[in-house]
Structure formats: structure tokens, C-alpha cells
C-alpha positions as a Markdown table, in Angstrom:
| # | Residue | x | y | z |
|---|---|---|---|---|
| 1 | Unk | -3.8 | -8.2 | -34.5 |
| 2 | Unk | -6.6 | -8.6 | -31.5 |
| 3 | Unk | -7.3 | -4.7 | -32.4 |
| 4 | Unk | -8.0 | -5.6 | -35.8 |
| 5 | Unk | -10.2 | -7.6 | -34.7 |
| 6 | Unk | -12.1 | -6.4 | -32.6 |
| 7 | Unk | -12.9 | -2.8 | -34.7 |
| 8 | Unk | -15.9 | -4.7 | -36.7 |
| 9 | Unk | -17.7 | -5.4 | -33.5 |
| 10 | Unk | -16.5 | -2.1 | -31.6 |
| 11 | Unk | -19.4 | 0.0 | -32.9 |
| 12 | Unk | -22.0 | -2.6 | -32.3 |
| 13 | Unk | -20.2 | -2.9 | -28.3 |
| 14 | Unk | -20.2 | 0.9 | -27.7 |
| 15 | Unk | -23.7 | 1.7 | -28.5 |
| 16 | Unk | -25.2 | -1.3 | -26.6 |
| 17 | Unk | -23.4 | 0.0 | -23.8 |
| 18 | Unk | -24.1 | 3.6 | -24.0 |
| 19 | Unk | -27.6 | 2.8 | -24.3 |
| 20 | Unk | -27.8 | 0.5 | -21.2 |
| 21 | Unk | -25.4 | 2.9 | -19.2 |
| 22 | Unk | -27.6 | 6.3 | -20.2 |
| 23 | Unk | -30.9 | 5.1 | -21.2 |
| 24 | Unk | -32.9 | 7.1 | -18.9 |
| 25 | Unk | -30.8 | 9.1 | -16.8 |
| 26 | Unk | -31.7 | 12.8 | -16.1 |
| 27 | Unk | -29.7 | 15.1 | -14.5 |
| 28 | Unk | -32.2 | 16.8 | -12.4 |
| 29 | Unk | -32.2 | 17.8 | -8.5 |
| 30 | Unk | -33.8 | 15.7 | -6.0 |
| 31 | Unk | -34.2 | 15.9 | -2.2 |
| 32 | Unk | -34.2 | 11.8 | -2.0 |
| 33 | Unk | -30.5 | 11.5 | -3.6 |
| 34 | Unk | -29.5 | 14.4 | -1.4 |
| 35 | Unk | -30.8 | 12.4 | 1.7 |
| 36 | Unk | -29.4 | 9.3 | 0.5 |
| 37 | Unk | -25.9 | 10.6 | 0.4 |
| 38 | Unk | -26.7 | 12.9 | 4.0 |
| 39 | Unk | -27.0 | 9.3 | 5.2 |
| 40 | Unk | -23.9 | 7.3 | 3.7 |
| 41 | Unk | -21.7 | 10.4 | 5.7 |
| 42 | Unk | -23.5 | 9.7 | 8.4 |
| 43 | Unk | -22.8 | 6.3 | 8.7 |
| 44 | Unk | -19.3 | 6.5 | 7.3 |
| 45 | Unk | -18.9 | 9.4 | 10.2 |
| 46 | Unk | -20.3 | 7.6 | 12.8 |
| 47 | Unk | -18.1 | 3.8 | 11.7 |
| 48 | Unk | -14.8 | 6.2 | 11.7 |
| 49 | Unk | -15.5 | 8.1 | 15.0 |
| 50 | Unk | -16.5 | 4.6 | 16.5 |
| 51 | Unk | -13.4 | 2.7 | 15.2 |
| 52 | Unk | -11.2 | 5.7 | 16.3 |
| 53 | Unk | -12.3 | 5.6 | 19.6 |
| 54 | Unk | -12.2 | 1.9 | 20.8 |
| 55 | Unk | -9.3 | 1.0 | 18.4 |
| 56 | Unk | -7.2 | 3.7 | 17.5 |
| 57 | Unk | -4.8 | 4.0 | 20.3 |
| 58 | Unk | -4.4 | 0.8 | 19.9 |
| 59 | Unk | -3.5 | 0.4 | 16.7 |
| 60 | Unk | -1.3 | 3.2 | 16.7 |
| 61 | Unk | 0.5 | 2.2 | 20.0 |
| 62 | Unk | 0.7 | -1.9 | 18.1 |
| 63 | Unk | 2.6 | -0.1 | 15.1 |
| 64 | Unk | 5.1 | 1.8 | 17.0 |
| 65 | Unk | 5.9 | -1.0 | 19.0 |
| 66 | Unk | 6.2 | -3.4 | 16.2 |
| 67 | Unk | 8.4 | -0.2 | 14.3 |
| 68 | Unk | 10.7 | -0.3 | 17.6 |
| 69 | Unk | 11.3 | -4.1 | 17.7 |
| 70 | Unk | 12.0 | -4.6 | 14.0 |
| 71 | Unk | 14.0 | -1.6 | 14.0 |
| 72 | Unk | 16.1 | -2.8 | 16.4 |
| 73 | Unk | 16.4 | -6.3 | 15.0 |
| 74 | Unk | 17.2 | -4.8 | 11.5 |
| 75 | Unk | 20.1 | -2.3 | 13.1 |
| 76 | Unk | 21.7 | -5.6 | 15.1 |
| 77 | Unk | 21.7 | -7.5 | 11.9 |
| 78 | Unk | 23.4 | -4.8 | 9.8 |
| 79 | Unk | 26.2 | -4.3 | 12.8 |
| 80 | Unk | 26.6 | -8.0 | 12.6 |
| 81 | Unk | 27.0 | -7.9 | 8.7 |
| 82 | Unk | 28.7 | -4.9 | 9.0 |
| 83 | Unk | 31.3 | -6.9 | 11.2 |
| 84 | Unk | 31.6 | -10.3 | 9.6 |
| 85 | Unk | 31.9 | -8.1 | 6.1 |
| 86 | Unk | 35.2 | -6.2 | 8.2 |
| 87 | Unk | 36.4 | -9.1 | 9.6 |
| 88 | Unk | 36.4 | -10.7 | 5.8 |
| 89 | Unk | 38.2 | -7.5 | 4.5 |
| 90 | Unk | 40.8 | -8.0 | 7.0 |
| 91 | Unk | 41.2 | -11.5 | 6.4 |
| 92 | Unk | 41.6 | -11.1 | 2.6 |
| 93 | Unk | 44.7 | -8.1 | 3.2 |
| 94 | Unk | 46.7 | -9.8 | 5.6 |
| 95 | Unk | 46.7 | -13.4 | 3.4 |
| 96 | Unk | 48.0 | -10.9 | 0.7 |
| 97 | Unk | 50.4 | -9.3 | 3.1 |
| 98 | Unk | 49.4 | -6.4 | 4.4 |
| 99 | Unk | 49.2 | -6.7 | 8.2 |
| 100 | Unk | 51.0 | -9.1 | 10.4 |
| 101 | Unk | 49.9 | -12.8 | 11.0 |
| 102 | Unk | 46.9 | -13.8 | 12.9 |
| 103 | Unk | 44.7 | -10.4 | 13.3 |
């Protein structure tokens, strides 16, 4: 339904945009764009060298640590489920008979 209409006014949106978008460009070589971008790598080196070297290890040592701790956690939780889920199991077999009394 929205498709149908929109196709009248489709046209009429496509080639305003084209001609804002394209109106003018040329596709030619030029030192300034190449010195432009030189110095966008340049910075963006220079941020990621700088960012390496006064917070990297850091970073990397704060993740491990953090992966160690929660890892831990999560394994103690799952042995503790892992055990109430047993002791459950067992629960439910000897009320139906199937071990002796009080286990």
C-alpha cells in the first residue's frame, strides 16, 4: 500500500537527489585530496599507536581478569545447579521407591 504510494513521487525524489548528490563532481586526480587523506592516516596512526601504548596492557590485562573472575563465578554456579538438580533427581526416585529411605 505505502509502495503504491510513494511510486508518483519516486521520480520526482530520485532526480532531486541525484542532482544534489552529483552536480558537480569530477573524478579527476588532485594532490590536495591525496594530502588530505596522507593526513587522516596520520592522525588515525598516531591516536592508535598513542592509545596502544599508555592503555593497551591495561585494557587487555582488565579483560582477562574480569574473564577469570566471571569464569569462575559462572563454573561455581553451574556445580551448584548441577548439585541441587542431582540432589532433586534423587529425591524424586527414592519417594517412588527406588533407593532406601533418607539418602
Amino acid at each position: 500500500v505505502v509502495t503504491r504510494l510513494l511510486q508518483p513521487i519516486l521520480p520526482v525524489f530520485f532526480a532531486v537527489q541525484f542532482a544534489f548528490l552529483y552536480d558537480g563532481w569530477e573524478n579527476k586526480f588532485s594532490l590536495k585530496q591525496l594530502q588530505i587523506g596522507l593526513s587522516i592516516f596520520a592522525f588515525g596512526s598516531l591516536f592508535l599507536i598513542a592509545f596502544a601504548a599508555t592503555a593497551g596492557s591495561e585494557v587487555a590485562f582488565a579483560g582477562a581478569f574480569a574473564e577469570s573472575i566471571l569464569g569462575a563465578e559462572a563454573l561455581e554456579g553451574l556445580s551448584v545447579w548441577a548439585t541441587e538438580q542431582s540432589a532433586a533427581i534423587q529425591e524424586v526416585l527414592n519417594s517412588l521407591g527406588g533407593g532406601p529411605p533418607g539418602l
